[in-house]
BALOBA-1460 file (C-alpha; in Angstrom, 3 decimals):
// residues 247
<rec num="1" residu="x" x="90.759" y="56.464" z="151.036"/>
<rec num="2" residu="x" x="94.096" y="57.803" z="151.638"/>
<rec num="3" residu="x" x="96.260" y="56.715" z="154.329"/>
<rec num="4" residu="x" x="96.833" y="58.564" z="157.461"/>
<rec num="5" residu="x" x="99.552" y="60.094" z="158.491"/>
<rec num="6" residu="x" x="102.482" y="57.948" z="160.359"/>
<rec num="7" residu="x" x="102.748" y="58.517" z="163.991"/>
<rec num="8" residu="x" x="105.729" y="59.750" z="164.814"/>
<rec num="9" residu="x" x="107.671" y="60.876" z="168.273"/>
<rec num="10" residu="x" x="108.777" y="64.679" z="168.056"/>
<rec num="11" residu="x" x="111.894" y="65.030" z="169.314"/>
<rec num="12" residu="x" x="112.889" y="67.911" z="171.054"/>
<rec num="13" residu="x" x="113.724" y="71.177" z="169.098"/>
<rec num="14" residu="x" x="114.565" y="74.546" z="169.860"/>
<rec num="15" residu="x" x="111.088" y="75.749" z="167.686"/>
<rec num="16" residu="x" x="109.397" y="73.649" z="170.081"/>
<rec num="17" residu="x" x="109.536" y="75.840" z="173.587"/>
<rec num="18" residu="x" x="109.376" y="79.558" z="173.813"/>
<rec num="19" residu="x" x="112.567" y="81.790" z="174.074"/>
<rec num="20" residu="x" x="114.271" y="84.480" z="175.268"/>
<rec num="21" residu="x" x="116.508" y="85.765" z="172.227"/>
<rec num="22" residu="x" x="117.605" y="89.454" z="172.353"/>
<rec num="23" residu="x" x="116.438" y="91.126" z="168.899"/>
<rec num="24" residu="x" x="119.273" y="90.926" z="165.957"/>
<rec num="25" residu="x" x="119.803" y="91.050" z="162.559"/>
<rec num="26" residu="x" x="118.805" y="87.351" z="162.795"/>
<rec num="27" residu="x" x="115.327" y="88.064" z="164.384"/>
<rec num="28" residu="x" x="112.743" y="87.434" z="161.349"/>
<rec num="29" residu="x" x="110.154" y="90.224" z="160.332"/>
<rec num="30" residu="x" x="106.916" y="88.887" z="160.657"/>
<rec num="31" residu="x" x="104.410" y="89.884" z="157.732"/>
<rec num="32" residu="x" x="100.791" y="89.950" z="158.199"/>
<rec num="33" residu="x" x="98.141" y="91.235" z="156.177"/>
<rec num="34" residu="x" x="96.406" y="93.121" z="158.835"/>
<rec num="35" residu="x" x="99.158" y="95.261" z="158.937"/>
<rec num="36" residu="x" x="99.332" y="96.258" z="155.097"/>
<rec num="37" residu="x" x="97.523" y="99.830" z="154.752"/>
<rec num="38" residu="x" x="98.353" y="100.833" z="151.547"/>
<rec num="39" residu="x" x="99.336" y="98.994" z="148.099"/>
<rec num="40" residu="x" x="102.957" y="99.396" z="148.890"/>
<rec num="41" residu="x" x="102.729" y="97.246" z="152.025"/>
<rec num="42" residu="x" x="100.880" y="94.579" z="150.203"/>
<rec num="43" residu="x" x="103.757" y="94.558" z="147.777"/>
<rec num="44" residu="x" x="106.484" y="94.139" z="150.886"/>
<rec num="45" residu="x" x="103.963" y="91.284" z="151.915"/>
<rec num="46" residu="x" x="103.940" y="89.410" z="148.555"/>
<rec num="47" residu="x" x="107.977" y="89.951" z="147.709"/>
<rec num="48" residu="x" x="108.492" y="88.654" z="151.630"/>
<rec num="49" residu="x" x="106.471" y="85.713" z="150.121"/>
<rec num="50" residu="x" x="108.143" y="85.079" z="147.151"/>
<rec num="51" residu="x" x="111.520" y="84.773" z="149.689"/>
<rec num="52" residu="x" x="109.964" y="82.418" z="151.650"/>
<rec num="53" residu="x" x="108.792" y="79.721" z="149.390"/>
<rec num="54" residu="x" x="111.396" y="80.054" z="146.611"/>
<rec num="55" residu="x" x="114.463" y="80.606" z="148.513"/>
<rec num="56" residu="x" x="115.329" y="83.926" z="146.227"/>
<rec num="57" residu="x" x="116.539" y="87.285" z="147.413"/>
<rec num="58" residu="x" x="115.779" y="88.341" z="143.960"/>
<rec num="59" residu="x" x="112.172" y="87.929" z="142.391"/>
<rec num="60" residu="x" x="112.634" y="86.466" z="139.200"/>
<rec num="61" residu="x" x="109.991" y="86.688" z="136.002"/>
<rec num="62" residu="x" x="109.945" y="82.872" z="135.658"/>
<rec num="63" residu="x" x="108.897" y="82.271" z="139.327"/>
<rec num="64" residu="x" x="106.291" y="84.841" z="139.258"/>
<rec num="65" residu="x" x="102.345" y="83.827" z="139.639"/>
<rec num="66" residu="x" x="100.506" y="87.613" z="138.207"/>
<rec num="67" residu="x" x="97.065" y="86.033" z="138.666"/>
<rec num="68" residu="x" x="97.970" y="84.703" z="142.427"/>
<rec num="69" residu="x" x="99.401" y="88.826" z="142.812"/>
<rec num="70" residu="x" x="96.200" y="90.306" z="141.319"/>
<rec num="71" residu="x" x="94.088" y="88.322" z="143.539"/>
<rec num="72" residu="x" x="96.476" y="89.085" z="146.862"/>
<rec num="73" residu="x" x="96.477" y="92.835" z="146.275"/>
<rec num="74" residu="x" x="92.786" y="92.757" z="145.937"/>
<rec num="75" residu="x" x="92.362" y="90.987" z="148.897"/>
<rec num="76" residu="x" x="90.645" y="88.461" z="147.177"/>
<rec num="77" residu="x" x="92.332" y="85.544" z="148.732"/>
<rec num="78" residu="x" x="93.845" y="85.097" z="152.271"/>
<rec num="79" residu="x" x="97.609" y="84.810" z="152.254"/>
<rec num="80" residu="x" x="97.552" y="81.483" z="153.333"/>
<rec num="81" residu="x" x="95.905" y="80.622" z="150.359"/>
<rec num="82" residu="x" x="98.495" y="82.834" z="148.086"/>
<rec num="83" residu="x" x="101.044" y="80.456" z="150.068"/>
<rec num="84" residu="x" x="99.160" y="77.448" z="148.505"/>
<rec num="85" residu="x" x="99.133" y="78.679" z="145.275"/>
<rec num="86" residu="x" x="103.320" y="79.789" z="145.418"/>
<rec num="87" residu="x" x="104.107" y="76.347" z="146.404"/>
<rec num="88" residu="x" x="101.739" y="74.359" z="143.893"/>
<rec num="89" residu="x" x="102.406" y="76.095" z="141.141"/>
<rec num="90" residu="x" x="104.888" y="75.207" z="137.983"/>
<rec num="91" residu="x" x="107.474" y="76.825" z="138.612"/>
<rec num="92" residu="x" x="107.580" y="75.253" z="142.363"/>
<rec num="93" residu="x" x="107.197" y="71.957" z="141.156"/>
<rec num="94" residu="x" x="110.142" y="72.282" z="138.138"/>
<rec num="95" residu="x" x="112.729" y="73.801" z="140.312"/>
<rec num="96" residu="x" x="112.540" y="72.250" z="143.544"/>
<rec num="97" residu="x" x="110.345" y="69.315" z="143.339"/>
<rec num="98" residu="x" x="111.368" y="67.294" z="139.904"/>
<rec num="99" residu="x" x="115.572" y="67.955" z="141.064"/>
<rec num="100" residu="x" x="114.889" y="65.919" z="144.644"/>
<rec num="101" residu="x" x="113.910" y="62.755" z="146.006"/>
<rec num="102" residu="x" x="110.648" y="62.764" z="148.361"/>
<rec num="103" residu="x" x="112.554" y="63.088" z="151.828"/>
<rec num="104" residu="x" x="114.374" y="66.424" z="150.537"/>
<rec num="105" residu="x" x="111.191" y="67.672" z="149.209"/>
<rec num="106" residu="x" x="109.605" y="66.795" z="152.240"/>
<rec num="107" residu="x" x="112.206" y="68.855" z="154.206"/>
<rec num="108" residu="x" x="112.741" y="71.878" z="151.964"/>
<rec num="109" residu="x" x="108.570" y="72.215" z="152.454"/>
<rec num="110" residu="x" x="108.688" y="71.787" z="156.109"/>
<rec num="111" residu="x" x="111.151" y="74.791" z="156.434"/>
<rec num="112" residu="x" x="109.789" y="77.594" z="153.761"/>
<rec num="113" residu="x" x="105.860" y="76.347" z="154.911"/>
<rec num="114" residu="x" x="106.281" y="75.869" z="158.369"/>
<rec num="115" residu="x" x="109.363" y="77.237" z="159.700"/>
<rec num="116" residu="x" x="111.656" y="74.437" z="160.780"/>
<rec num="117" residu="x" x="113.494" y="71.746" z="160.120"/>
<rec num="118" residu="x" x="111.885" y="67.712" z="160.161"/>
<rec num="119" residu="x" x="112.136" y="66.694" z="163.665"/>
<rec num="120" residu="x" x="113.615" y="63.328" z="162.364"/>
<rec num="121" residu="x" x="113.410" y="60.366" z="159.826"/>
<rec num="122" residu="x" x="110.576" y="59.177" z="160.891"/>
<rec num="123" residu="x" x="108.990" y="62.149" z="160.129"/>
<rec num="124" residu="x" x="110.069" y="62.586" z="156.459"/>
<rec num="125" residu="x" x="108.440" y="59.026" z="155.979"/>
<rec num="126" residu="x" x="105.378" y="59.628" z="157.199"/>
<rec num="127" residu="x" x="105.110" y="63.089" z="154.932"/>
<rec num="128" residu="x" x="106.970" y="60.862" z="152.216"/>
<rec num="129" residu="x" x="104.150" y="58.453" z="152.447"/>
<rec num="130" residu="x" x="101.523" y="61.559" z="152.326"/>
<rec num="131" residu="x" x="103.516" y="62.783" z="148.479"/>
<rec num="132" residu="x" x="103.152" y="58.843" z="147.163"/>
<rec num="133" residu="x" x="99.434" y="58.231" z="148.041"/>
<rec num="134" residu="x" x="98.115" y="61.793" z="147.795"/>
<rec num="135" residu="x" x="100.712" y="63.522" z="145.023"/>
<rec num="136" residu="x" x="101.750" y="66.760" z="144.955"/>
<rec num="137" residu="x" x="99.206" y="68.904" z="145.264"/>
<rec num="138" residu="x" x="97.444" y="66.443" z="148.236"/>
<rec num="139" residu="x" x="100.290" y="67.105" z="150.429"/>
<rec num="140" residu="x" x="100.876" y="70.412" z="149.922"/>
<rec num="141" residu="x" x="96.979" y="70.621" z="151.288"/>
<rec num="142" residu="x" x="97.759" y="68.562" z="153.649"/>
<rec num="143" residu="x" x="100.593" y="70.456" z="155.302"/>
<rec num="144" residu="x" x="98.584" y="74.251" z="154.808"/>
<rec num="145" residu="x" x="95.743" y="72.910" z="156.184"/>
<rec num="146" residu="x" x="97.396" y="70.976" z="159.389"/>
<rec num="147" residu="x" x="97.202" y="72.552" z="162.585"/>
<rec num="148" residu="x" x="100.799" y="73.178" z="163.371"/>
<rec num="149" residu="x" x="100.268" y="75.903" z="159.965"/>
<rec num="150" residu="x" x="96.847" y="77.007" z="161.312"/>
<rec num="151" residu="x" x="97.982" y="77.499" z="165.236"/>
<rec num="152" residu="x" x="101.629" y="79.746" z="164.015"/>
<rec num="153" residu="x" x="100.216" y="81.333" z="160.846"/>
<rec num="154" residu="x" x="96.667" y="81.347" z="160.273"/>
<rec num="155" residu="x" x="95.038" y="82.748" z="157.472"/>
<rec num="156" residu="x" x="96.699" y="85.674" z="157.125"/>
<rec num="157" residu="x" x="100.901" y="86.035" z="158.053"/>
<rec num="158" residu="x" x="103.669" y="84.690" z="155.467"/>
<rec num="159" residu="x" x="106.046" y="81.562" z="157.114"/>
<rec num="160" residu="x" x="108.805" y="82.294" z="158.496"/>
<rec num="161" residu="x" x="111.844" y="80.852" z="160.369"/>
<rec num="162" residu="x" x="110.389" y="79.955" z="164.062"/>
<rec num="163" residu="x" x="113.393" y="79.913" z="166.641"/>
<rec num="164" residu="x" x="116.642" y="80.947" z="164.788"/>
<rec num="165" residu="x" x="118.622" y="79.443" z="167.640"/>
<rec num="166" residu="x" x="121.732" y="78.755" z="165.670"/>
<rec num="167" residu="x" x="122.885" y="79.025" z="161.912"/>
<rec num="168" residu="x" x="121.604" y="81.102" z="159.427"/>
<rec num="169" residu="x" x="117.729" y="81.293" z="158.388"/>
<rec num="170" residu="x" x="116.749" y="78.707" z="156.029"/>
<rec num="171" residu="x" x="116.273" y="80.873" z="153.132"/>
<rec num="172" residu="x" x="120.105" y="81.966" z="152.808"/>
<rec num="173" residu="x" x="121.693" y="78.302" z="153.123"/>
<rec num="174" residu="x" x="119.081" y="75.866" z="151.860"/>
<rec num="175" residu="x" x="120.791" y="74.717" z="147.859"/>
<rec num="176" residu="x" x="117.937" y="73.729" z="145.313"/>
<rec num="177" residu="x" x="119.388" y="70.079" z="145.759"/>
<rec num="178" residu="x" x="121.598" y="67.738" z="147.451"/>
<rec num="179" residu="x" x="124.656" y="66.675" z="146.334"/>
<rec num="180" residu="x" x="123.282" y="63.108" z="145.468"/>
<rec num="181" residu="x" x="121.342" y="64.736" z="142.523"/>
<rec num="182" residu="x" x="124.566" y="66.242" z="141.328"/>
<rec num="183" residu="x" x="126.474" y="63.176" z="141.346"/>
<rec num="184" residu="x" x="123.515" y="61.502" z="139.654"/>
<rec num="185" residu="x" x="123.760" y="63.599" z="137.116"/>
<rec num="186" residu="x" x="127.436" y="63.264" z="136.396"/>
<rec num="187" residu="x" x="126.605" y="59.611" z="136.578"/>
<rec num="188" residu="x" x="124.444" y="59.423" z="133.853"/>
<rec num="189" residu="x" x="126.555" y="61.932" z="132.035"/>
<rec num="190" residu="x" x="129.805" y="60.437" z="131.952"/>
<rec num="191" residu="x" x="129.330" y="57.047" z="133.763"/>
<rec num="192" residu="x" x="132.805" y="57.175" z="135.173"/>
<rec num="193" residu="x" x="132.190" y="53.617" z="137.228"/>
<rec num="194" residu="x" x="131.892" y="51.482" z="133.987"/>
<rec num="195" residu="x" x="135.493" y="50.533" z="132.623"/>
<rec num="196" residu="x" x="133.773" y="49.642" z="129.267"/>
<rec num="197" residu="x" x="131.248" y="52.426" z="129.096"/>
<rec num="198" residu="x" x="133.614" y="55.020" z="129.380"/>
<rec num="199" residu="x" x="136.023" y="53.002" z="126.756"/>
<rec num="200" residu="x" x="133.273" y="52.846" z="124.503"/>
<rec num="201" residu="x" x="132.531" y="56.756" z="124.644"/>
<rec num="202" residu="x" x="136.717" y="57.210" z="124.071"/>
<rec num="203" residu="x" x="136.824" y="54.711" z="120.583"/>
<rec num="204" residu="x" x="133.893" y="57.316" z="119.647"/>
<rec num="205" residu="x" x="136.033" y="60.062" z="119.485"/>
<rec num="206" residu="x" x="137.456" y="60.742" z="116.566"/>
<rec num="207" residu="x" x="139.935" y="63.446" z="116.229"/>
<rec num="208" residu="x" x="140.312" y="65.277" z="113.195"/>
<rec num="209" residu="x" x="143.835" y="65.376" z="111.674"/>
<rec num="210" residu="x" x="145.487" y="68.841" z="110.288"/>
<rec num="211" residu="x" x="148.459" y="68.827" z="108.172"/>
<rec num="212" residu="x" x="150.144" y="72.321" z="108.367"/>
<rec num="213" residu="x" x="152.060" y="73.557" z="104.868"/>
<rec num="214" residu="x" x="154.843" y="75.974" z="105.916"/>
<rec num="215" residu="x" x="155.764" y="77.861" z="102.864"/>
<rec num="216" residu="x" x="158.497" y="80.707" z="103.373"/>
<rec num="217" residu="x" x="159.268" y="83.089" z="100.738"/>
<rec num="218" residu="x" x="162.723" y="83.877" z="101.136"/>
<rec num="219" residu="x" x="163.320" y="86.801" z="98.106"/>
<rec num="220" residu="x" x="161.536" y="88.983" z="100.188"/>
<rec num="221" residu="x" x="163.578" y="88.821" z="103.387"/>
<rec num="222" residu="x" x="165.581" y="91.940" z="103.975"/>
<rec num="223" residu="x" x="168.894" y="91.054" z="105.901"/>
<rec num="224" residu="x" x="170.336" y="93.979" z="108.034"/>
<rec num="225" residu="x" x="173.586" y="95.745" z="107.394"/>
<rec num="226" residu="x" x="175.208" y="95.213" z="110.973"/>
<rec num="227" residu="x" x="178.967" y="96.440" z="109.743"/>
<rec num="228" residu="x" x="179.623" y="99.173" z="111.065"/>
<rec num="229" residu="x" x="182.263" y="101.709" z="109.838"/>
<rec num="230" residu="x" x="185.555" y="102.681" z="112.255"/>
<rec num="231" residu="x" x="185.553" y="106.915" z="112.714"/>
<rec num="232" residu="x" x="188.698" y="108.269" z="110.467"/>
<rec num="233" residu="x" x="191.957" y="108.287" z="111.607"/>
<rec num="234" residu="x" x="191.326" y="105.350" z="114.510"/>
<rec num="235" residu="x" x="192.294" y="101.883" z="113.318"/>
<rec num="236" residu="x" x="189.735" y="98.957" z="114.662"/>
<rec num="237" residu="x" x="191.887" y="96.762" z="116.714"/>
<rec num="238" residu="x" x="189.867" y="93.295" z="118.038"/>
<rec num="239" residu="x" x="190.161" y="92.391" z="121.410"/>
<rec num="240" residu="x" x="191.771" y="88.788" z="122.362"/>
<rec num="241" residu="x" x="188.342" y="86.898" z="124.307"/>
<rec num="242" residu="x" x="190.095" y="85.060" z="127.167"/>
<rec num="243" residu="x" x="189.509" y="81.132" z="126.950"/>
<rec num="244" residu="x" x="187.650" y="79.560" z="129.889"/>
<rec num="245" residu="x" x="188.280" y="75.653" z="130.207"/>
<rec num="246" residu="x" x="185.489" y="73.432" z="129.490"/>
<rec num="247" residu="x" x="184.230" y="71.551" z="132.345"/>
C-alpha cells in the first residue's frame, strides 16, 4: 500500500483566486480539442503540447512520441492522456528527470502539468515522498489523475500557465536544471576542493618536449644594392647630424 499524500497548508497564490488581467501578449492561448476541426488544428494542439511539457519553442526529433501523435490525431486518446504519455516517456525522463533531484522534478512537473509553481516546501515533500514510494510513472498518475488537473483541464485542453501575474510564463525561463547539478558536475570533474586530488591529476600530466632545429641557408640570401649613384655634374656632399647630449 502506498502512502498517502502529506497534508500540507496552501499558501496563498495569485493562481489561487480569480482575476481581472486585461488581455496581452502574456495572456496564454488555451488549446482544447473540441475546438480542433480539421487536421491542421490538431497539429497546433499537439506542437502547443510539445511546448508545454518539454519547455521547447522548437520541436525536436529526439523528443518526439509518433505513436502518442498517431493516436492524438485519430482521436484515439483524450489529450489528457497524450499529456501522460509526453511526460512518461524516455525522452522526459533523460532530460529533465535523471539531471535533478526529486524537489526540482517535483516543481518543474507542477508548472508544465498543472500550471503553477509549488505553493511551498512542504509541498515538494509530500510529492517528493509520492516519486520515492510510487516511482516515476506512479506520480506522474498521481498528479494527471488529481483533482486540481481534472477541475482546470479535464480530459481534453493542454496545461497551461494559470494566473501570469508577474514574470514571464514558465516555459520561457524554467533551465533543464539548477545550478547545484552544474556545480556537481564540475565537482566530480575536476574536484577543485581536494588539495591532493587535484595535485595528483597535475603529476599526471606529462608534457611532451619539442626541440626545434633552426637551419639557415645563407648562399641563397640575396643582399640589396642600396648605393645609390649621385646625378652627373652634382658632387654628394654629407650633411653634419647635430649631437644631442646623452641624458
Amino acid at each position: 500500500m502506498s502512502i498517502p499524500l502529506l497534508q500540507y497548508k496552501p499558501s496563498s497564490q495569485n493562481q489561487r483566486v480569480s482575476g481581472y488581467e486585461v488581455p496581452s501578449e502574456d495572456t496564454p492561448r488555451i488549446y482544447r480539442i473540441e475546438d480542433c476541426i480539421d487536421q491542421s488544428d490538431i497539429q497546433e494542439l499537439i506542437w502547443a503540447a510539445y511546448r508545454q511539457v518539454f519547455s521547447e519553442h522548437l520541436i525536436l526529433e529526439s523528443t518526439r512520441q509518433p505513436s502518442l501523435e498517431s493516436q492524438m490525431k485519430n482521436r484515439a486518446i483524450t489529450v489528457r492522456d497524450f499529456i501522460r504519455g509526453l511526460t512518461k516517456s524516455e525522452a522526459f525522463y533523460r532530460l529533465v528527470v535523471e539531471p535533478n533531484s526529486n524537489y526540482r522534478v517535483v516543481e518543474l512537473t507542477l508548472k508544465r502539468l498543472l500550471g503553477r509553481a509549488p505553493y511551498n516546501k512542504d509541498e515538494e515533500i509530500a510529492w517528493s515522498i509520492k516519486i520515492a514510494t510510487l516511482g516515476w510513472d506512479g506520480f506522474v498518475d498521481d498528479l494527471i489523475d488529481s483533482p486540481e488537473y481534472q477541475e482546470n483541464f479535464g480530459d481534453s485542453t493542454v496545461p497551461y500557465q494559470r494566473r501570469r501575474f508577474k514574470g514571464r510564463p514558465f516555459n520561457l525561463v524554467t533551465p533543464r536544471y539548477a545550478g547545484y547539478w552544474r556545480d556537481k558536475l564540475e565537482t566530480e570533474r575536476y574536484k577543485w576542493g581536494d588539495v591532493n586530488n587535484f595535485l595528483d591529476m597535475a603529476r599526471k600530466i606529462s608534457p611532451r618536449t619539442v626541440s626545434y632545429n633552426v637551419t639557415v641557408d645563407t648562399s641563397k640570401i640575396k643582399i640589396p644594392d642600396t648605393t645609390r649613384e649621385a646625378p652627373q655634374g652634382i658632387p654628394v656632399s654629407v650633411s653634419p647630424v647635430a649631437s644631442f647630449p646623452l641624458r
